[in-house]
C-alpha positions as CSV (number, residue, x, y, z in Angstrom):
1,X,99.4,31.7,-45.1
2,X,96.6,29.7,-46.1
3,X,96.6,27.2,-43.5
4,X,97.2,29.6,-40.9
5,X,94.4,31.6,-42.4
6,X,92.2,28.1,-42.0
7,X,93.2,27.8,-38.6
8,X,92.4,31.0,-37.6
9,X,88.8,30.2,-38.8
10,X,88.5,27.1,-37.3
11,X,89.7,28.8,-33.9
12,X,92.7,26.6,-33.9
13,X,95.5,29.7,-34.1
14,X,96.6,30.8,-32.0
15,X,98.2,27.9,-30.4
16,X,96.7,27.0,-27.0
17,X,99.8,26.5,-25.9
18,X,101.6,30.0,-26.8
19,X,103.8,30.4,-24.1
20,X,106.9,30.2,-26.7
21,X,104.8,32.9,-29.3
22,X,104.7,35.1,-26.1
23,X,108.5,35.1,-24.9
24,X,109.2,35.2,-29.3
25,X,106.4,37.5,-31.4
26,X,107.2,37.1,-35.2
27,X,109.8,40.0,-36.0
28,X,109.9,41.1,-39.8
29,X,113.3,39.8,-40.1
30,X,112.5,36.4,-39.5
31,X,113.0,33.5,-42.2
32,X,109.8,31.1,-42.3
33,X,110.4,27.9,-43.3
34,X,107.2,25.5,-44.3
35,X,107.6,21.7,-43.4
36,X,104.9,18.4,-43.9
37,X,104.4,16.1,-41.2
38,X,107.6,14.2,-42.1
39,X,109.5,17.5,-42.1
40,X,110.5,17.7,-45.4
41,X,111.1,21.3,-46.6
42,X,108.4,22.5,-48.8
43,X,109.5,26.0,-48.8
44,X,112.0,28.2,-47.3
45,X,112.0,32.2,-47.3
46,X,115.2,34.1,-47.9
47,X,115.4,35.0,-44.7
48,X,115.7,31.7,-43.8
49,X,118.0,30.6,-46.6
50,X,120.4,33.2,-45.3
51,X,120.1,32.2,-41.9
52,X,120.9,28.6,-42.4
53,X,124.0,30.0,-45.0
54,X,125.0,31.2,-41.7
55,X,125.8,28.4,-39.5
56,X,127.2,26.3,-42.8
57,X,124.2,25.0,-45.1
58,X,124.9,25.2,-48.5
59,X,122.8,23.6,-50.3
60,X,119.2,23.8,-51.1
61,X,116.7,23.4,-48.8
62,X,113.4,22.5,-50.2
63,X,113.3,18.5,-50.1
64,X,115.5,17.9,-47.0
65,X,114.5,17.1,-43.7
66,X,115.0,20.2,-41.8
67,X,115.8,17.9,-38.4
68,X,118.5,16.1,-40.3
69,X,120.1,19.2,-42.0
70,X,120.3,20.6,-38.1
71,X,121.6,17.2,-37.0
72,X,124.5,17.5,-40.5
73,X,125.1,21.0,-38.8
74,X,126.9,20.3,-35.8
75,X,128.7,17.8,-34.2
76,X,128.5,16.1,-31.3
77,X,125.5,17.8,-30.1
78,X,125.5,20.1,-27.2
79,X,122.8,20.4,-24.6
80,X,122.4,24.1,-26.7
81,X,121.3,22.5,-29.6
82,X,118.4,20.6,-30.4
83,X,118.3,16.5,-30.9
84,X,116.9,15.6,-34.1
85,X,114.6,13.2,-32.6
86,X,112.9,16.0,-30.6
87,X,112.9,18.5,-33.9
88,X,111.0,15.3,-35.8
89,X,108.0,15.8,-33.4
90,X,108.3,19.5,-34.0
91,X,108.3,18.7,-37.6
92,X,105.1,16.6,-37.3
93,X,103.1,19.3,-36.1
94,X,102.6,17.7,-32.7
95,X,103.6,20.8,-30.5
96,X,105.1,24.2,-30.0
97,X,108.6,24.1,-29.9
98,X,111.4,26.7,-29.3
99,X,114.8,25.9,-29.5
100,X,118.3,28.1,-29.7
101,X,120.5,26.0,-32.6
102,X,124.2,27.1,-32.4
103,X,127.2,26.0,-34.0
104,X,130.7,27.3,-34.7
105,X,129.1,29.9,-37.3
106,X,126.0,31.7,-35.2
107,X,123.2,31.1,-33.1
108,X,119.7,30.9,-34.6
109,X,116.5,31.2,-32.8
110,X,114.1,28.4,-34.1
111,X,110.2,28.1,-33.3
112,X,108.1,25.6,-35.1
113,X,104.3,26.3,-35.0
114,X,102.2,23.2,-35.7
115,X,99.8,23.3,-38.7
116,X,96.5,22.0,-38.4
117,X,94.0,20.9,-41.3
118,X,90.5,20.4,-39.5
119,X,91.9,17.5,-36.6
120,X,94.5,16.4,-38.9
121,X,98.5,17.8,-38.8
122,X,100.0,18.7,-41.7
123,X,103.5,19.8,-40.7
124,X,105.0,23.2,-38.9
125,X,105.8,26.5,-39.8
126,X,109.2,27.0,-38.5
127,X,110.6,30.7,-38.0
128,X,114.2,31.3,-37.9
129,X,116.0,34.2,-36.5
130,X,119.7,34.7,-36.7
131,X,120.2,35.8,-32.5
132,X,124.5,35.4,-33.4
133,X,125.1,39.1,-32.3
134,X,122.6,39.0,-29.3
135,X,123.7,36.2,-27.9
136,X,127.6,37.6,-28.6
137,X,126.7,40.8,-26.2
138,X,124.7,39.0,-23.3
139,X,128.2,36.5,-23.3
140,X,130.2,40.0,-23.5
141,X,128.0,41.5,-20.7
142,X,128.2,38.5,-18.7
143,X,131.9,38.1,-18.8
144,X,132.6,41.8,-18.0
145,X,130.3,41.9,-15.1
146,X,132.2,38.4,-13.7
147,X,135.1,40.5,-14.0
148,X,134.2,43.7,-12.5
149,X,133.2,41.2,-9.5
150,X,136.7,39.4,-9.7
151,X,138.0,42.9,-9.4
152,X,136.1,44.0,-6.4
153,X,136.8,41.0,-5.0
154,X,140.7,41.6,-5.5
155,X,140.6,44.9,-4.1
156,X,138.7,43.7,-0.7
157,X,141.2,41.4,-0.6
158,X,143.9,43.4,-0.9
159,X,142.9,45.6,1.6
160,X,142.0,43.1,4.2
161,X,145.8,42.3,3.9
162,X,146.4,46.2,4.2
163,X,144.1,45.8,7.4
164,X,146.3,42.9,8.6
165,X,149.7,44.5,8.3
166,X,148.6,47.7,10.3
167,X,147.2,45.9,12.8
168,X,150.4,43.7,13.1
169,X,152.1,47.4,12.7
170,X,149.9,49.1,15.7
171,X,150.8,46.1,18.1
172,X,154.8,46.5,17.3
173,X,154.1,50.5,18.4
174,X,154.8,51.5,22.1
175,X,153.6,55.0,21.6
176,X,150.3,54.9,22.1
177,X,148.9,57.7,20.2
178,X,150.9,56.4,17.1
179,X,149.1,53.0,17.9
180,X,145.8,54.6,18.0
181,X,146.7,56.7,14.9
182,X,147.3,53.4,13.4
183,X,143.9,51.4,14.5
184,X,142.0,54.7,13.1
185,X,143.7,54.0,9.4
186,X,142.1,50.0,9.7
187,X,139.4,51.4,10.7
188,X,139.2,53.5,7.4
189,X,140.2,50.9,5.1
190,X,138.1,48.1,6.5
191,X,135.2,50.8,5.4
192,X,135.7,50.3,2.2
193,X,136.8,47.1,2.0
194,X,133.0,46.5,2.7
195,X,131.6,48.1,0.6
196,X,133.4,46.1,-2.6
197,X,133.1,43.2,-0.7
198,X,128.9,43.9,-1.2
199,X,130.2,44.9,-4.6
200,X,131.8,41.3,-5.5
201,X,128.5,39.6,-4.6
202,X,126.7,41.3,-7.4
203,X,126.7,42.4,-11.0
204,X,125.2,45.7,-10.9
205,X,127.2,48.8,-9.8
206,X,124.7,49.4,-6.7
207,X,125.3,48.8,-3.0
208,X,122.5,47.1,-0.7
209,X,124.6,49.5,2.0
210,X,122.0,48.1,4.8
211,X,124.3,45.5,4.7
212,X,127.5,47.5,4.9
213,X,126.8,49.7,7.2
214,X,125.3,46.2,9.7
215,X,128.8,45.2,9.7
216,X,130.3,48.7,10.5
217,X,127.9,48.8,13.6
218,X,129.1,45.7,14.6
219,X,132.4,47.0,14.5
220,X,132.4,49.8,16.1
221,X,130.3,47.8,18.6
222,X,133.6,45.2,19.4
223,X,136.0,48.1,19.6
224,X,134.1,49.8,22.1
225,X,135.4,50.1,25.3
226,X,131.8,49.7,26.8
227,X,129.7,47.4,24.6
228,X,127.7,45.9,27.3
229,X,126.4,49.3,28.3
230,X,126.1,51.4,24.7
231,X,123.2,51.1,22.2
232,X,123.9,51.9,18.7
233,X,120.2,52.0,17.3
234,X,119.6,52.1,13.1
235,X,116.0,53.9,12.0
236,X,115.3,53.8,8.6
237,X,116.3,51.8,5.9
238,X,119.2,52.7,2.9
239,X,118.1,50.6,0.0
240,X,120.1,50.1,-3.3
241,X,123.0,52.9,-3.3
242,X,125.5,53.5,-6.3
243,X,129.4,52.7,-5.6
244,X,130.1,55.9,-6.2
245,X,128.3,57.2,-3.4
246,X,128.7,54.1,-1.2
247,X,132.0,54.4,-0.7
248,X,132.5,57.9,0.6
249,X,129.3,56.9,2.6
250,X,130.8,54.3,4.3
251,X,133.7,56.5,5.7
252,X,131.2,58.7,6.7
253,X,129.7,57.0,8.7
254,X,132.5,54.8,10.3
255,X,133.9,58.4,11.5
256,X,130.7,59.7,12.3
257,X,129.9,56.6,14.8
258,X,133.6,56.3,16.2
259,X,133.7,59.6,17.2
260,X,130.2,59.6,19.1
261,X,131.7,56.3,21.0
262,X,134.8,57.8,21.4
263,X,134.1,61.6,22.4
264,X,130.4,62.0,22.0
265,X,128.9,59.7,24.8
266,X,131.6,60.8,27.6
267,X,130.9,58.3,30.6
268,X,127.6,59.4,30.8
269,X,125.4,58.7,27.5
270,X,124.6,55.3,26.4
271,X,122.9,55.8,22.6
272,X,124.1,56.3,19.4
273,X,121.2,56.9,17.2
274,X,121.5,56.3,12.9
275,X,118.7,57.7,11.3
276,X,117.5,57.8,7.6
277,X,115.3,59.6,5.5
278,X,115.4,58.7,2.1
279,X,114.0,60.8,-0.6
280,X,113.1,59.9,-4.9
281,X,116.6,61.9,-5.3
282,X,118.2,62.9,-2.4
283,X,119.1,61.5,1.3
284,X,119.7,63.1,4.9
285,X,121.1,61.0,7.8
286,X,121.6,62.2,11.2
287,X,123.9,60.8,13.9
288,X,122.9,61.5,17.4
289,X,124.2,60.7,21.0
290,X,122.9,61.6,24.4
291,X,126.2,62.7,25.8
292,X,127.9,65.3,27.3
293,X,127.5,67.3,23.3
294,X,130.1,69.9,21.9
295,X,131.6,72.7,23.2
296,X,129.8,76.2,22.8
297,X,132.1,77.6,20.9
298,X,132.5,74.5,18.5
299,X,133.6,75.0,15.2
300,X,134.0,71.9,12.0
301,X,136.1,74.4,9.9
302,X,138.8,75.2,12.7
303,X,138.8,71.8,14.4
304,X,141.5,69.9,13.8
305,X,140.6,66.0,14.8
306,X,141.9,64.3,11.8
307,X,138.2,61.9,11.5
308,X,135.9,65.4,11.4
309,X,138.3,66.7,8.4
310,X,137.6,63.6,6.6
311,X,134.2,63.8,7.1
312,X,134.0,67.4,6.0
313,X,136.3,66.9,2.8
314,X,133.8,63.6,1.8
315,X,130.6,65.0,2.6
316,X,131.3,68.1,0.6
317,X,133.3,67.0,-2.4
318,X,132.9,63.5,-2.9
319,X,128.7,63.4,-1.9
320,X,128.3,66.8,-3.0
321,X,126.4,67.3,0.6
322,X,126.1,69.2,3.3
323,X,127.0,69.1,6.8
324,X,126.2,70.4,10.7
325,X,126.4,69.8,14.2
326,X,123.4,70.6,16.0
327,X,123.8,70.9,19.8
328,X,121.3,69.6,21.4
329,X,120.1,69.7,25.4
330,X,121.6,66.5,25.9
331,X,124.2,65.3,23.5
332,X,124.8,66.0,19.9
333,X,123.4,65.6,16.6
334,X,125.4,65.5,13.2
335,X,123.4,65.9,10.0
336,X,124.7,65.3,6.6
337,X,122.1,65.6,3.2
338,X,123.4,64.7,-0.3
339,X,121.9,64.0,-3.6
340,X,121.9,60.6,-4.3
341,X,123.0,61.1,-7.8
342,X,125.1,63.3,-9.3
């Protein structure tokens, strides 16, 4: 404490290069351990006696050379651990130095601070902190989010070969509302099949559903029957979505968009609009065409097309939303709100 205390007067503490005291501020738990510019231990907290028990020293530490009882510590040495060559300049008081030590018994979080006597080194003050259990959980958390990706990436998969089967199914079908019946369900499950395939590429449990809902625009554009002469047009941007909303979302939409292709836009209209308004906690997206629009007498609860009950069921009990047709003086607009947590 004294040399630090001398330091501190001679405005040579904190170190000028403190990058490593930034990313590491001394915590009360830490062992100190005091070294001479040979980096022989001169003393050695508690703390730090315990720490070093840890990962196998027995022994005494006052007299050794902390670099070599590292070096005695583990063998060979692993890119984790530090090289007593570079833990002898450490030792000497010649820089800063951070290093992560680990061995079959923990991980231990070492900085050495370099002692100054006027322009003459006189060793290091070397914190240790025992960082077994921290390091445990980020390995934990690490390996679970690899295999919540491994298991989106599974399911996609899955269902792509779902996708495949009722396609081969559809083309094996001379009926040709059972084939369409059929293209509808691959529709569906190619839905959601995007969205854990944008699920698979990341570890948190959000959705960038810009992406997604790209690709389900492009497919509704191929499958169109006039994609030279139909716009669909996106205003508005999603952002980061939860799965739990994404998904539902997703099927949404893919209905929302078919159906405006497919009944909305007659032989006359020639623009799907997506729009979106995002809110802090809640979002609203309309769907609008400039086609023929809905009957007068229009009603969701009593219609029976098998796409508008899914959209119904979804928007109200899985998004906890709202939805209504608006008819419009030329075409239709569908509007659907939800929170955007629950």
């Amino acid at each position: 404490a004294n040399h630090i205390y001398r330091m501190i007067a001679e405005g040579n503490f904190p170190v000028k290069d403190n990058v490593y005291l930034a990313e590491a501020a001394p915590r009360v738990g830490d062992g100190l351990v005091r070294v001479n510019v040979s980096g022989e231990v001169l003393f050695a907290s508690p703390n730090a006696r315990s720490a070093l028990n840890r990962v196998g020293w027995d022994k005494d530490l006052e007299g050794q050379n902390f670099g070599q009882v590292l070096d005695s510590l583990v063998s060979p040495i692993s890119p984790l651990n530090p090289k007593e060559e570079n833990w002898q300049i450490s030792m000497s008081g010649k820089q800063l130095r951070r290093e992560e030590f680990e061995n079959s018994g923990g991980v231990l979080d070492l900085l050495a601070i370099p002692l100054t006597e006027g322009d003459n080194r006189i060793g290091a003050v070397i914190l240790v902190h025992n960082v077994t259990e921290l390091r445990r959980k980020d390995r934990a958390l690490i390996s679970k989010d690899a295999t919540i990706r491994e298991i989106h990436h599974r399911v996609k998969n899955n269902l792509q070969t779902v996708s495949a089967l009722l396609r081969l199914q559809a083309r094996r079908i001379e009926d040709p509302k059972a084939s369409a019946a059929i293209e509808e369900a691959v529709r569906r499950v190619v839905s959601i099949a995007l969205v854990h395939e944008t699920l698979s590429a990341t570890s948190q449990d959000l959705v960038q559903f810009d992406e997604v809902i790209t690709k389900i625009i492009q497919g509704a554009s191929e499958l169109n029957i006039r994609p030279n002469e139909i716009q669909i047009k996106k205003v508005g941007e999603f952002g980061l979505i939860s799965s739990m909303v994404a998904t539902p979302l997703a099927l949404v939409l893919t209905e929302l968009i078919h159906n405006a292709l497919e009944h909305g836009l007659g032989a006359s209209g020639d623009l799907v609009e997506l729009r979106i308004n995002r809110q802090a906690a809640s979002m609203t997206i309309t769907v609008t065409d400039n086609g023929a629009g809905i009957p007068s007498d229009f009603s969701l609860e009593l219609n029976t097309n098998l796409g508008l009950q899914i959209v119904q069921t979804l928007t109200k009990n899985e998004l906890a939303g709202k939805i209504e047709f608006i008819k419009q003086n030329i075409g239709t607009q569908v509007a659907i709100s939800f929170p955007l947590e629950r």
